[in-house]
Each structure stands twice: as structure tokens, then as C-alpha cells.
C-alpha positions as CSV (number, residue, x, y, z in Angstrom):
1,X,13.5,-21.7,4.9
2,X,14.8,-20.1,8.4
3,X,15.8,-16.5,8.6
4,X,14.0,-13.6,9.0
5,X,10.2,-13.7,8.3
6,X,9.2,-12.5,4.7
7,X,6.2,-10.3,3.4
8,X,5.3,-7.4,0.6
9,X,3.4,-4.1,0.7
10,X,0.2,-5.6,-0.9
11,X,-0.8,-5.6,-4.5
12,X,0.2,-8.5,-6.9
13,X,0.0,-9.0,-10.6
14,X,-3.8,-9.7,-11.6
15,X,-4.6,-12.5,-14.3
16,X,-6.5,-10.7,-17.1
17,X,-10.0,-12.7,-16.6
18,X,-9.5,-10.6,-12.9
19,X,-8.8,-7.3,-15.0
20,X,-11.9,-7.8,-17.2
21,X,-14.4,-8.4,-14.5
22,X,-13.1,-5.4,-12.2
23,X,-14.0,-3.4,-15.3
24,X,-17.2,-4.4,-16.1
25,X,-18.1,-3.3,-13.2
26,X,-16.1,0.0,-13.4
27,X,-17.9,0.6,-16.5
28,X,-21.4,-0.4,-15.6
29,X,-21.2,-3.0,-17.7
30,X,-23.2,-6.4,-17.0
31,X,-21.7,-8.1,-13.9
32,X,-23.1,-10.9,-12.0
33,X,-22.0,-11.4,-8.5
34,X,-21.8,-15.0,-8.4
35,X,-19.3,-15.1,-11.0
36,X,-17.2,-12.2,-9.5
37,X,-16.9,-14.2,-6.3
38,X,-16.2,-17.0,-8.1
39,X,-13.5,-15.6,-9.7
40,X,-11.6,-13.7,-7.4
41,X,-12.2,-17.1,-5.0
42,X,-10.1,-19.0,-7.2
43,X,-7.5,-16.4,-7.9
44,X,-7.0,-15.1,-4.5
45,X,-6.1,-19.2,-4.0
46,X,-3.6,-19.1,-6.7
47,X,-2.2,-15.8,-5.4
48,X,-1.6,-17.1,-2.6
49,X,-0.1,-20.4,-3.4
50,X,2.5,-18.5,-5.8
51,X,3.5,-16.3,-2.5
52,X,3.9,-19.2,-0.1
53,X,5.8,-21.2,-3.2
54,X,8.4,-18.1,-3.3
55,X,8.9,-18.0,0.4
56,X,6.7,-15.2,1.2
57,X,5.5,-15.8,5.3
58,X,3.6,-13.2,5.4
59,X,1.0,-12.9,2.4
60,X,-2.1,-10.9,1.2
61,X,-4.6,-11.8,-1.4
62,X,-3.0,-9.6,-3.6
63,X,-5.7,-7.3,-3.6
64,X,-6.7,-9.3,-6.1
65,X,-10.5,-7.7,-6.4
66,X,-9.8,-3.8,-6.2
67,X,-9.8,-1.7,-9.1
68,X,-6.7,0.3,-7.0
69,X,-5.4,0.8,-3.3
70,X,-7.6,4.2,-2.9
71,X,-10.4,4.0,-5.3
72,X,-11.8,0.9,-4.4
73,X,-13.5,2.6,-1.7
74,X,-16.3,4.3,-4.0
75,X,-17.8,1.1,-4.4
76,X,-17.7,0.5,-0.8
77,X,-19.1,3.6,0.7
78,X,-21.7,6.4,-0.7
79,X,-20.7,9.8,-0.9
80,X,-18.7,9.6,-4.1
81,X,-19.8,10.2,-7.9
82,X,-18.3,11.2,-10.9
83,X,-14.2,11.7,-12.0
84,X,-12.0,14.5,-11.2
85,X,-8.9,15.7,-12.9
86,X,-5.5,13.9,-13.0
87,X,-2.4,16.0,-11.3
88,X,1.0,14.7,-11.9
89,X,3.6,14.4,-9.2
90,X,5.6,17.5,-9.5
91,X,8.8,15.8,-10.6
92,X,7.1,14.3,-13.4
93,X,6.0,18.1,-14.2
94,X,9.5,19.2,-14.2
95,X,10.0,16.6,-17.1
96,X,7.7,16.7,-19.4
97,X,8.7,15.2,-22.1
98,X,9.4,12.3,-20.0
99,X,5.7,12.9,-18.5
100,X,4.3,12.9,-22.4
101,X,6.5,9.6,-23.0
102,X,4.6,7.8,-19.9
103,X,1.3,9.2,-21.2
104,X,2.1,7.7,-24.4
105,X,3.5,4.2,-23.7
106,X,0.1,3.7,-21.2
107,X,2.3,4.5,-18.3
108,X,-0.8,6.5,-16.8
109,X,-3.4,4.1,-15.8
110,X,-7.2,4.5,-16.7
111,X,-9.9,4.7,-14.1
112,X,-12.1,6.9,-12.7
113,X,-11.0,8.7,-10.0
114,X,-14.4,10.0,-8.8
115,X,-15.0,13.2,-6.0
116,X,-16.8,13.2,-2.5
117,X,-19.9,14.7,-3.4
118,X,-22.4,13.9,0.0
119,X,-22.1,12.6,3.4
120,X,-19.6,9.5,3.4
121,X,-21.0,6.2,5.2
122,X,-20.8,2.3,4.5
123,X,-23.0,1.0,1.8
124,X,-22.7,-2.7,3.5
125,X,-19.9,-5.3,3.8
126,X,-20.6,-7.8,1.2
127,X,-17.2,-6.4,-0.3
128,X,-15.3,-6.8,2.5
129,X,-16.4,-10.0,3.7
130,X,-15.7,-11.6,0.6
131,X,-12.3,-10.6,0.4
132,X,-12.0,-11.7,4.2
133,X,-13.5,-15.3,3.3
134,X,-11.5,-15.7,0.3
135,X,-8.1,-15.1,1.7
136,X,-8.4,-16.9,4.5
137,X,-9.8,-19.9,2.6
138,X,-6.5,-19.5,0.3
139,X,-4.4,-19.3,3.9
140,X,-5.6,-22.6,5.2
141,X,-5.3,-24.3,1.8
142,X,-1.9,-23.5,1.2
143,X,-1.0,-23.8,5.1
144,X,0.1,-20.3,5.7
145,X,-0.1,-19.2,8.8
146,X,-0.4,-15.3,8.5
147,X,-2.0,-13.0,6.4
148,X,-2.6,-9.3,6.2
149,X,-5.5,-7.2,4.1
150,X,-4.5,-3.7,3.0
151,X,-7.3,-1.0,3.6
152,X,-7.0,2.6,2.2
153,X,-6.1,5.4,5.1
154,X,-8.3,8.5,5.5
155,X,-5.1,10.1,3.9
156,X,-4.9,8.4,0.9
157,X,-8.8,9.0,0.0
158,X,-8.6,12.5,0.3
159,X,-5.2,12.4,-2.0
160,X,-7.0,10.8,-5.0
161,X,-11.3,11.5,-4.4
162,X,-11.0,15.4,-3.7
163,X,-13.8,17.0,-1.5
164,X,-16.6,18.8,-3.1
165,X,-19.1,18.3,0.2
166,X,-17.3,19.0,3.4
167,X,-16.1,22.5,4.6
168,X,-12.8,21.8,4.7
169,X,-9.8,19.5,4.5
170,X,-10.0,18.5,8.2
171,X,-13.6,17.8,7.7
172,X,-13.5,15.8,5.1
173,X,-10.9,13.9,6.7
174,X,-12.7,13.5,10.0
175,X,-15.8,12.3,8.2
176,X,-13.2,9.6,6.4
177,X,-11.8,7.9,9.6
178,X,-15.3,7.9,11.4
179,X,-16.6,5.2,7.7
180,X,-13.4,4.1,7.5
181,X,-13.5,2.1,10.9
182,X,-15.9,-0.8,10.4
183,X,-13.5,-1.7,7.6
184,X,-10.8,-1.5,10.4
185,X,-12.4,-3.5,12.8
186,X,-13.7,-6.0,10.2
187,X,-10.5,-7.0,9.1
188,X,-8.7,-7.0,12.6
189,X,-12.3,-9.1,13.9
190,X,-11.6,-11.7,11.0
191,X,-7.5,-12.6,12.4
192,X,-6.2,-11.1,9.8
193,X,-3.3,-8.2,10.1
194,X,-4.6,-4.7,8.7
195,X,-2.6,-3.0,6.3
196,X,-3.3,1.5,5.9
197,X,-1.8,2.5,2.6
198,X,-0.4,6.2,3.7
199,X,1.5,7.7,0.4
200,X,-0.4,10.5,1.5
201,X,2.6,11.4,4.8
202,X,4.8,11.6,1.3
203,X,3.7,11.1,-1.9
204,X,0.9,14.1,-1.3
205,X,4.0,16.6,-0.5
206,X,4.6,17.1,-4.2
207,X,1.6,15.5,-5.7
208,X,-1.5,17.3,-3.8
209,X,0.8,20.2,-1.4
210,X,3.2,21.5,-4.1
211,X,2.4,25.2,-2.8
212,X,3.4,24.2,1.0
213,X,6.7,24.5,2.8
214,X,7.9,21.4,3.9
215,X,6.6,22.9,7.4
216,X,3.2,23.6,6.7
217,X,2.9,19.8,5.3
218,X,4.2,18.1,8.6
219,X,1.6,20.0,10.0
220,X,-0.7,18.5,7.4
221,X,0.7,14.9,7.8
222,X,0.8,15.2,11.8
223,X,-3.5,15.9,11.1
224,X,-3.4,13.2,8.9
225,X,-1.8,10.6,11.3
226,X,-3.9,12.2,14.1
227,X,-7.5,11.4,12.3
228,X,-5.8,7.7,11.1
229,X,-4.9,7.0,14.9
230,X,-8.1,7.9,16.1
231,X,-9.9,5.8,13.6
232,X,-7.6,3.0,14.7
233,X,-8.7,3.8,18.3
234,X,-9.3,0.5,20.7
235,X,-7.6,-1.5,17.9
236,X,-4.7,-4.4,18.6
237,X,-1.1,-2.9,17.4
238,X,0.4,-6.1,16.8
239,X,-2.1,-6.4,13.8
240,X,-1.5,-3.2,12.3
241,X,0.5,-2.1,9.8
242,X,1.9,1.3,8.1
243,X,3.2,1.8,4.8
244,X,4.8,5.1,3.7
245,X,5.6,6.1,0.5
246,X,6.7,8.8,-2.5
247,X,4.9,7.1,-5.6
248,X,5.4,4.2,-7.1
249,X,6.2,5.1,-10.3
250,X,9.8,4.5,-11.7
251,X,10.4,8.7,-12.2
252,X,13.1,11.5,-11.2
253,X,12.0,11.4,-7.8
254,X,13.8,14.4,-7.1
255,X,11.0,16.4,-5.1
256,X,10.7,13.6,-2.7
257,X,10.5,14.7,1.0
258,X,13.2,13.0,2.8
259,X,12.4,10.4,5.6
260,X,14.5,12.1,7.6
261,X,11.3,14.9,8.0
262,X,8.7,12.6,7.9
263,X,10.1,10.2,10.3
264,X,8.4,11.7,13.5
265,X,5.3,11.3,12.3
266,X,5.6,7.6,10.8
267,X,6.7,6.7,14.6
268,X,3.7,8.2,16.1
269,X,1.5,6.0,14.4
270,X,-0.5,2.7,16.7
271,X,0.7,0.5,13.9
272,X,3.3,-1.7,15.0
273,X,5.1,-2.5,11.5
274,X,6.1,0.2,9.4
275,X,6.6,-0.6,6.2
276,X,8.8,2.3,4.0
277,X,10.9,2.4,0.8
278,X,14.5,1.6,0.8
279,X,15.5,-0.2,-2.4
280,X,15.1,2.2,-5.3
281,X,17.7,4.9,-5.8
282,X,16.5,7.9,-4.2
283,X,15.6,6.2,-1.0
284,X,18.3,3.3,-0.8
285,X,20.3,5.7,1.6
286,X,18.2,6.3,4.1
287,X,18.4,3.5,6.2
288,X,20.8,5.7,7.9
289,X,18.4,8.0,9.3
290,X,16.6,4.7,11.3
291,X,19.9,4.1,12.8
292,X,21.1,7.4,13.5
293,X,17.7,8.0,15.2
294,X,17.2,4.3,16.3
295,X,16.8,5.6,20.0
296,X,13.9,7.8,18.8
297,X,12.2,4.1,17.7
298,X,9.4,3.2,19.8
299,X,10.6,-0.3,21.7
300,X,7.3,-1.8,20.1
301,X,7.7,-1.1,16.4
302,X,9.0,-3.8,14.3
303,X,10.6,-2.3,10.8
304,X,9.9,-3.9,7.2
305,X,12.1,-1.7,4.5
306,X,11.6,-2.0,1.5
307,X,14.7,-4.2,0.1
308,X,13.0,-5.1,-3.5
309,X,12.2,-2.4,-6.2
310,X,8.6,-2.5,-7.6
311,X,9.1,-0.3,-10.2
312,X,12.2,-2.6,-12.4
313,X,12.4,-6.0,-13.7
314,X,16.0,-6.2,-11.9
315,X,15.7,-9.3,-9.7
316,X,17.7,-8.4,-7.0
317,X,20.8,-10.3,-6.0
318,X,19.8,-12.9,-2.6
319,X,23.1,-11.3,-1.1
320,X,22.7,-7.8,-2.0
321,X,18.9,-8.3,0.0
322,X,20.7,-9.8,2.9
323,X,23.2,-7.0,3.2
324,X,20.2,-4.1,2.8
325,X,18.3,-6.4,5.5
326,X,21.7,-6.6,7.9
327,X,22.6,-2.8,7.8
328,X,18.9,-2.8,9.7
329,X,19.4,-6.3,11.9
330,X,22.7,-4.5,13.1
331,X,21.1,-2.2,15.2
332,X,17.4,-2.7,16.0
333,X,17.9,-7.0,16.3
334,X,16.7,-9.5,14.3
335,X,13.2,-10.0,16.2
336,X,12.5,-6.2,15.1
337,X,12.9,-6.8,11.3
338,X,10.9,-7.9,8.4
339,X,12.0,-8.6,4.8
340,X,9.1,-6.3,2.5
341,X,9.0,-4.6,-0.7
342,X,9.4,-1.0,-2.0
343,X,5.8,-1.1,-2.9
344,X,2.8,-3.0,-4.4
345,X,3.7,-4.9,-7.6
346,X,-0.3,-4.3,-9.1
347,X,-0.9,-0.7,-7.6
348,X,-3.5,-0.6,-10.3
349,X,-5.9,-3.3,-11.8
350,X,-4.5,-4.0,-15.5
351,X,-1.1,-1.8,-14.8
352,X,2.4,-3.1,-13.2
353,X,6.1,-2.1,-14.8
354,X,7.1,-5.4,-13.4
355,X,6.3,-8.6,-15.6
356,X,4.0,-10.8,-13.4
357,X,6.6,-14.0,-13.7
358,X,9.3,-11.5,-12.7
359,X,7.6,-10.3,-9.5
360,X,7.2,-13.9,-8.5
361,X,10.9,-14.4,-9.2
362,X,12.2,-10.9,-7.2
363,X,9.6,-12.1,-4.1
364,X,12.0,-15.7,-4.2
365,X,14.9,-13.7,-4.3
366,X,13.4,-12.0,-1.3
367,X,13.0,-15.0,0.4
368,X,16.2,-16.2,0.1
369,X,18.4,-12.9,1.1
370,X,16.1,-12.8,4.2
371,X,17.1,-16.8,4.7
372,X,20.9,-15.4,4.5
373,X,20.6,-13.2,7.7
């Protein structure tokens, strides 16, 4: 299928034997390794088939064998114990009988969410390497070319594990990007594209920085972006990638800083592709901020909007993704453009508002708008 090339933010729907084994070992249940492996081997090789099937070019394993996009990392690296209170996004708050209704309908997924409690480092990379080896045995089986593995940003930790240890904020952070870059490297090492997952440049504005002028939290994101650059440090930008976003959560939305703000910062990042919402409702406008300000776009950064919602089983008309994919083609050129999603479509292990068939079905429909352009 010609046309532009196709990919996603990440997460995929997990099969429930996946679901079960990520929490017995959540739960400190019995767990045997060898099985695990096993497991996420074979599923990672039927994630992938079923992205290369729908015309995805571009695929991940799915992050088939993390319990989330953020959490995952307790299991990785020492320093973390325990749970920590849940905080709603603010415009959940402002609706809380839609808030309760969520609660209610197991909208709010359940999982620890532990705190940093001592001095982060590595624990090893048996993790990691497994992940590695099982998506890029799932690459060459299905003949796919190019893959990417997502990796939590310093950012995003410190959104969802708060600091109990470190002095402060920046500290914390700091101590974040220094563990967080053998994961880096390891994945960029392997041929793979890395993926940071950075809701924290948004999301944290009314999640985690509700008492903050918009001001004071570009100040906050600019640190944020500083510490992720530096942890990034020595590595290749064309195998980088960024993705920016509010929540993905379907929700009123309405305390959402705009991308117009936040764009200065997103284009001082060394990743080359920035991946950002631009399918559901409150964000579908603003592809006119990257063309009013497309000479303020670094000549090096390729763009992948979001043209597919994550958060509704709507599949998406192939010509309605072509025309969202051309308003962006019209001005930056079709080398500079990559089909992607809104989001993840398995944020958490066990949890997606999108049927798993159906997310198959919107990535096709992805594949063929991008095909139209």
C-alpha cells in the first residue's frame, strides 16, 4: 500500500492470558519467568502480525508486557515501594458526577502506583532485553522493516511515582534521567526507534500543577524537557521519538493547555518525530497552530498527528484521515509526515475504551487514509 508511512503511539489491546500474568506479578503472586517470556514471546508475534496485516509500517510490540506506560518502571529500577494516592485530572473534578460514573463503570484502572522512596538506579536488564529480543524476533517474522519501543520520560515518572527521597522536584528529576539512560541507549543499541511517553509537557498542567499559572508550568515543562534532552545526550535523532499529550481518557477536556503554549518546548526536544493529538474534539483544531508557526519547525523534525481517536469505537472514515493528514502534507511536504494515533489503545494492562477488534479495524482505516495522500 503506497502513501505516506503509517505507525501508532504504542500500547495495543492485551489478550487476557497477558493480563493475568502481568498481575501475578503485580500482586506477588506465583510467577515463573520461563512462562512469562514464553508468553509475551508469542504475543508480541501476534501483535505484530495484526499491525503489519492492517498496514501499520511502523510497529511496536504493543507494550505488550508492561503493567502501564509509567509504572512499569518500578520493576525495572530500585528506589520505589509502596502506592500513593490517586488525583484526578482537574476537569474530571469539575464533573463529578461524571467522575463517580467512571469510578463506577471501572473506568479508573487498578494498580499500584507506588512512591520513590531511596536512591533510583537499574536493578538489571533482563526486562528490557526481553522485550528487545521479542519484538524484533516478531519484526523479522512478519517482514517488517521498522520498529519502535516506547520508554517512560523522567517527566512522566515523577507525574505518577511522587518523590518521598529527593530534596526537590528538580532532584528527583535529575536522579530520573541519569537511571533512565541505559534504557535509552539499550533500545537505540538494539536498531530499534525509542519512543519517551511525555504527558507530563500537558497532561501534568491540570493533573499534578493545578495551582500554577500557565507560566510557572512552561517553566516546569522547559526543566522537564531540559533533564529528558540531557538524558538523551550523544543519542541518534532519527531514532527518537516524542509524544505529547492531555490524558487519554475520553472526558471534558476543558482545562487542557493549548499546543499553542506548549509548542516551544515540544520543538526543543532531540527527538526527531513528534507525535501529538489531533483527532479528538478538543484538539482536532490545532493543526493550525503547526502551520501558522511552521517556520518555527525545526528543518529536521518529521510530524505524526494524531488522526485516529483512542478514546471511541468510531472508526474513522479512510477520507476524513486523508484530509486531517493533507491539511499537514500542504505545508511541511509529504517526506515530513507520518500517519499516528491520538494515543495508545492499552494505556493500561486489562483497560482500553476501544474494543480490541475495533482498534485493529481504526489502525486499517489508518492505513488506508494515509494510502489516499
Amino acid at each position: 500500500m503506497s502513501g505516506l508511512a503509517v505507525t501508532h503511539v504504542g500500547s495495543l489491546p492485551r489478550r487476557q492470558r497477558v493480563v493475568d500474568q502481568i498481575f501475578a506479578r503485580e500482586k506477588n503472586e506465583p510467577w515463573d519467568r520461563v512462562e512469562f517470556d514464553g508468553i509475551m514471546a508469542e504475543e508480541v508475534a501476534e501483535t505484530v502480525r495484526l499491525q503489519e496485516q492492517a498496514g501499520v509500517t511502523i510497529v511496536s510490540d504493543g507494550e505488550t508486557s508492561k503493567i502501564s506506560y509509567a509504572t512499569y518502571v518500578k520493576d525495572r529500577y530500585s528506589g520505589f515501594a509502596g502506592d500513593s494516592p490517586r488525583q484526578p485530572p482537574a476537569d474530571l473534578k469539575d464533573y463529578p458526577s461524571f467522575l463517580e460514573r467512571l469510578a463506577k463503570s471501572g473506568g479508573t484502572p487498578q494498580y499500584s502506583r507506588p512512591c520513590c522512596v531511596g536512591p533510583i538506579s537499574p536493578k538489571d536488564s533482563n526486562d528490557l532485553q526481553a522485550d528487545i529480543q521479542h519484538l524484533k524476533a516478531a519484526m523479522a517474522s512478519n517482514s517488517v522493516a521498522q520498529g519502535f519501543m516506547n520508554a517512560a520520560s523522567p517527566g512522566v515518572i515523577a507525574l505518577f511515582l511522587p518523590n518521598q527521597y529527593y530534596p526537590d522536584h528538580e532532584s528527583y528529576l535529575i536522579a530520573l534521567g541519569e537511571a533512565l539512560k541505559t534504557e535509552y541507549q539499550g533500545i537505540t543499541a538494539s536498531g530499534l526507534s525509542l519512543q519517551l511517553d511525555c504527558p507530563d509537557l500537558a497532561l501534568s498542567r491540570h493533573m499534578l500543577f493545578t495551582e500554577k499559572s500557565d507560566d510557572e508550568f512552561l517553566d516546569l515543562a522547559r526543566l522537564h524537557m531540559e533533564v529528558l534532552n540531557s538524558a538523551l545526550e550523544g543519542l541518534p535523532a532519527e531514532k527518537i521519538r516524542l509524544h505529547i499529550c492531555w490524558g487519554n481518557y475520553e472526558g471534558p477536556h476543558h482545562c487542557d493547555i493549548a499546543m499553542e503554549k506548549v509548542f516551544d518546548v515540544l520543538m526543543s526536544s532531540k527527538a526527531q518525530y513528534l507525535l501529538f493529538e489531533n483527532a479528538n474534539p478538543r484538539h482536532g483544531h490545532e493543526w493550525s497552530v503547526f502551520e501558522e508557526r511552521s517556520a518555527q519547525i525545526p528543518d529536521d523534525k518529521i510530524l505524526v498527528p494524531g488522526v485516529i481517536d483512542t478514546t471511541t469505537n468510531f472508526v474513522e472514515h479512510p477520507k476524513l484521515i486523508a484530509q486531517r493528514l493533507e491539511r499537514f502534507v500542504n505545508f511541511l511536504g509529504r517526506e515530513r509526515v507520518v500517519a499516528g494515533t491520538d494515543c495508545g489503545f492499552g494505556t493500561f494492562a486489562g483497560f482500553g475504551a476501544v474494543d480490541p477488534k475495533i482498534a485493529y479495524a481504526k489502525l486499517r482505516s489508518l492505513s488506508e487514509g494515509a494510502s489516499l495522500v
